[in-house]
ROSE-4610 file (N, C-alpha, C; in Angstrom, 1 decimal, always signed):
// ROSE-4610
residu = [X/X/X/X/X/X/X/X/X/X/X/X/X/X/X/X/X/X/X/X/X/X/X/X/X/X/X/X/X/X/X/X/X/X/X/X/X/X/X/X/X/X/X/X/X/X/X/X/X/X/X/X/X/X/X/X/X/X/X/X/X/X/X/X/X/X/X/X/X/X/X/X/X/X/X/X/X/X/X/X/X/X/X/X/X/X/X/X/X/X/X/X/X/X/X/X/X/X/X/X/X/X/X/X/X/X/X/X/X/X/X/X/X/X/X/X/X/X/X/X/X/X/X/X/X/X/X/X/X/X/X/X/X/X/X/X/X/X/X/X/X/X/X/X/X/X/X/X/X/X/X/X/X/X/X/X/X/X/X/X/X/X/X/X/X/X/X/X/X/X/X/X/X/X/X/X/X/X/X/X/X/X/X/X/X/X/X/X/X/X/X/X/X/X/X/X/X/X]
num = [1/1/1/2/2/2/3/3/3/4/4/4/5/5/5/6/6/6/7/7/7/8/8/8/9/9/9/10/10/10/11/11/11/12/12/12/13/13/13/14/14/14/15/15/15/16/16/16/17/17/17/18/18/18/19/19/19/20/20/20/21/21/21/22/22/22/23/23/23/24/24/24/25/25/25/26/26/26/27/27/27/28/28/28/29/29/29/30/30/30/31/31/31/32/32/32/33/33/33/34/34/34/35/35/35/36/36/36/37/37/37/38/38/38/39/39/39/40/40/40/41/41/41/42/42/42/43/43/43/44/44/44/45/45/45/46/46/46/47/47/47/48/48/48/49/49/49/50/50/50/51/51/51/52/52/52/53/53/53/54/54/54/55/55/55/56/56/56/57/57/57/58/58/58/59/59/59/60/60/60/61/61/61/62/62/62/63/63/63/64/64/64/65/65/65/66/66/66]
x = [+107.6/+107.1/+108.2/+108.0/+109.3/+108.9/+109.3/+108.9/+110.4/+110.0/+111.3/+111.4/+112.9/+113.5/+113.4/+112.6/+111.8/+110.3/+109.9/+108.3/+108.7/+109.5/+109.5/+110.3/+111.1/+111.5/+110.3/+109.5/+108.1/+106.9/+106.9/+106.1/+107.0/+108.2/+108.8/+108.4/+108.5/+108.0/+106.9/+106.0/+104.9/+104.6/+105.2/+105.1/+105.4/+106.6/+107.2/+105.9/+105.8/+104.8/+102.9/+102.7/+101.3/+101.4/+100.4/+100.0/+99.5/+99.2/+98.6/+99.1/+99.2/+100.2/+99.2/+97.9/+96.8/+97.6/+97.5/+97.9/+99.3/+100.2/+101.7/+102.2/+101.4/+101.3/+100.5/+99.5/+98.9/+99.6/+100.4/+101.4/+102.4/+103.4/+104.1/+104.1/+103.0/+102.3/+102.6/+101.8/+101.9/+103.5/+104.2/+105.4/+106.6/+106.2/+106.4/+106.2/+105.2/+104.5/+105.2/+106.0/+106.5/+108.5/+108.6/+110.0/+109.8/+108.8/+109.1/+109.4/+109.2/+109.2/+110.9/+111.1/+112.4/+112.8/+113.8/+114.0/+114.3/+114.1/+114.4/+115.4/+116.3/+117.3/+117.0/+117.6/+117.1/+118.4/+118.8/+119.9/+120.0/+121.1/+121.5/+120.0/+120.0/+119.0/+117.8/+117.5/+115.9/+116.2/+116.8/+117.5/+117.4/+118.1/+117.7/+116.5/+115.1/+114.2/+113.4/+113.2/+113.0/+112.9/+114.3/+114.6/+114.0/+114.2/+113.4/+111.7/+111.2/+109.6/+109.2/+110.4/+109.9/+110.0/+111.1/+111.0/+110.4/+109.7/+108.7/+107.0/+107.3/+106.0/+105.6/+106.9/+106.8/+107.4/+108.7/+109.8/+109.7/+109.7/+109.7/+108.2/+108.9/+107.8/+106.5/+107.1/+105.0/+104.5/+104.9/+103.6/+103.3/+104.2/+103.6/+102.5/+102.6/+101.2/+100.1/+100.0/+98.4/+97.5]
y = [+71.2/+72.5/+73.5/+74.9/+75.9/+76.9/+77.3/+79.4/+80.1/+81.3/+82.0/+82.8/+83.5/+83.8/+85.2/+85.5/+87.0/+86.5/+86.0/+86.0/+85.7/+84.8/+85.0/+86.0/+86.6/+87.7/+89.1/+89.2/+89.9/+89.5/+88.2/+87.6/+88.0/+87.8/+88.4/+90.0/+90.9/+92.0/+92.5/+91.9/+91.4/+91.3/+90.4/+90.3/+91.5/+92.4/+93.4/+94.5/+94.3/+95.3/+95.8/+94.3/+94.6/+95.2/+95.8/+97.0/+96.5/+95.3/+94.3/+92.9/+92.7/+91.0/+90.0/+89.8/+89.0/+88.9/+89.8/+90.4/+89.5/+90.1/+89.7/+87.8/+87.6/+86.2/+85.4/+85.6/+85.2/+84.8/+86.3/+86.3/+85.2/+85.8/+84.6/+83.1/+82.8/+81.6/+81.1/+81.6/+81.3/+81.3/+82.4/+82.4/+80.8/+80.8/+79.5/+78.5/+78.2/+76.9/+76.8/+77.6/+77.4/+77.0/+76.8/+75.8/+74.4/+73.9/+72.7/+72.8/+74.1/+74.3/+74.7/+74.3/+74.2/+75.7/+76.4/+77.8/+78.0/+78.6/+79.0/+80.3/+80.3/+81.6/+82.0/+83.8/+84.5/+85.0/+85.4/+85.7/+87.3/+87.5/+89.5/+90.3/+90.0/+90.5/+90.5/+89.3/+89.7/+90.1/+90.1/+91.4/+92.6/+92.8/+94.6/+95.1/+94.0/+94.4/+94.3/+93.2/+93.3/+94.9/+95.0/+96.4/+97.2/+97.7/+98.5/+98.5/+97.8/+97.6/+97.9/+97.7/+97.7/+99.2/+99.7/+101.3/+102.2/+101.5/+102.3/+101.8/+101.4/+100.9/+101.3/+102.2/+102.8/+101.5/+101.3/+100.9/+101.0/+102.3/+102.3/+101.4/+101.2/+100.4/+101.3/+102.0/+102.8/+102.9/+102.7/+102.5/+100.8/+100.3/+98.7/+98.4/+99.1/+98.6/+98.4/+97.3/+97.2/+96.4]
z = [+88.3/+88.0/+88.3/+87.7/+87.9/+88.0/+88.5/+89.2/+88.6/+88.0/+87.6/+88.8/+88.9/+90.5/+90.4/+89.3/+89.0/+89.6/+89.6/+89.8/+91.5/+92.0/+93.4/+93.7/+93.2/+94.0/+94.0/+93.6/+93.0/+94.1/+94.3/+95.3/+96.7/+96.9/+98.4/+98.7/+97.6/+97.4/+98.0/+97.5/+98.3/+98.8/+99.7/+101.5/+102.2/+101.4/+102.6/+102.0/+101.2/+101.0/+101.7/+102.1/+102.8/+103.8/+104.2/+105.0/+106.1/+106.6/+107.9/+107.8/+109.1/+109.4/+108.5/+108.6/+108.3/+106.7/+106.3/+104.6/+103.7/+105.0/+105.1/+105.3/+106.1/+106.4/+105.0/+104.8/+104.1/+102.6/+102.3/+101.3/+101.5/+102.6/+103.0/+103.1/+103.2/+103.0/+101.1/+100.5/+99.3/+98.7/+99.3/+99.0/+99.0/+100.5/+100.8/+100.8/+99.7/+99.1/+98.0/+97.5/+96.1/+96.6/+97.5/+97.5/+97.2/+96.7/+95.8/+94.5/+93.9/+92.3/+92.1/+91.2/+90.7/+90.2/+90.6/+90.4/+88.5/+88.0/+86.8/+86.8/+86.6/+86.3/+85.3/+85.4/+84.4/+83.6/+82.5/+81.7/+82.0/+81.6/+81.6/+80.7/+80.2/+79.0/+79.6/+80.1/+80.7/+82.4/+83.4/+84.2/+84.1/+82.6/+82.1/+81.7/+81.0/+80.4/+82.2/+82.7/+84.1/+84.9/+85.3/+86.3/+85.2/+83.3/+83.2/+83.3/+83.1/+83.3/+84.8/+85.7/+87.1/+87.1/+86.6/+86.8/+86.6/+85.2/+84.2/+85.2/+85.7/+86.7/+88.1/+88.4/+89.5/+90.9/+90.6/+91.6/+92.8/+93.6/+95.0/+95.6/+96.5/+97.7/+98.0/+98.2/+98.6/+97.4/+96.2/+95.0/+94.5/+95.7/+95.3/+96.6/+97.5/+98.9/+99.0/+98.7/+99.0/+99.8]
């Protein structure tokens, strides 16, 4: 199986992002069940559509907390 190194860098996000250890851990957990999946890299092209959708989504950290 394969995880793209956009969807875990999204899921690390994640983790810094919860608001309580319980939350954080829990994340980190899942996070770290996915080092058996085979990384998928991403090309320039979807990098740029990437950072833009992130930005058009509201980028900074305090609008990802939950």
């Amino acid at each position: 199986m394969y995880v793209s190194v956009v969807t875990l860098a999204e899921l690390h996000a994640g983790v810094h992002a919860a608001r309580d250890t319980d939350t954080r851990a829990q994340r980190l957990r899942t996070v770290e069940s996915l080092v058996r999946f085979e990384l998928l890299p991403i090309g320039a092209d979807a990098a740029r559509h990437w950072a833009r959708l992130r930005y058009r989504l509201g980028s900074r950290p305090e609008d990802q907390r939950q």
